[in-house]
C-alpha positions, -999 to +999 in steps of 0.1 A: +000+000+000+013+032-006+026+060+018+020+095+015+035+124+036+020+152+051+025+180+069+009+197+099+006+234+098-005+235+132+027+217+147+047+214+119+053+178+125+060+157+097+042+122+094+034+095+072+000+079+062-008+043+041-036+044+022-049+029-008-041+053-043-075+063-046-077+080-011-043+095-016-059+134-018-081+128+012-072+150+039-053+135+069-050+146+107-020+143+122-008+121+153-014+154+180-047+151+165-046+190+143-067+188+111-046+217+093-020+195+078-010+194+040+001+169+017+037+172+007+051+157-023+078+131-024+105+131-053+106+088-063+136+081-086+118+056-108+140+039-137+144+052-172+154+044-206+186+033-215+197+055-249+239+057-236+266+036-238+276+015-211+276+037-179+312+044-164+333+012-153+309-016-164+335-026-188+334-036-223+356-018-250+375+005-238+382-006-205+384+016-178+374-002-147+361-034-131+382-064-127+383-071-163+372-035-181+408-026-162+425-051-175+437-072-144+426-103-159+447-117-180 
């Protein structure tokens, strides 16, 4: 289940909440029991694409890293 924080404006105590995605916007009170609180919003590194090369020291031509990108296996 999901976790969403929030924010109290009354306290300013910072807390977390698990709820199902489609009560993610409802409001939440927080643990002191204050109703002013505000949803903050979380940065979530999710994967990407891969359009590079190889990323730095996974080997391959070139070298440049790694047990045998480096060239310490014979």
């Amino acid at each position: 289940m999901p976790r969403y924080e929030f924010r109290c404006r009354s306290c300013d105590d910072t807390f977390e909440v698990s709820r199902p995605m489609a009560e993610s916007s409802a409001p939440a009170s927080c643990p002191a029991g204050h109703d002013d609180t505000v949803k903050l919003l979380s940065a979530v590194a999710v994967g990407g694409t891969r359009s590079a090369g190889p990323a730095p020291g996974a080997g391959g031509a070139g070298g440049g890293g790694g047990c045998c990108g480096g060239g310490c296996c014979g």
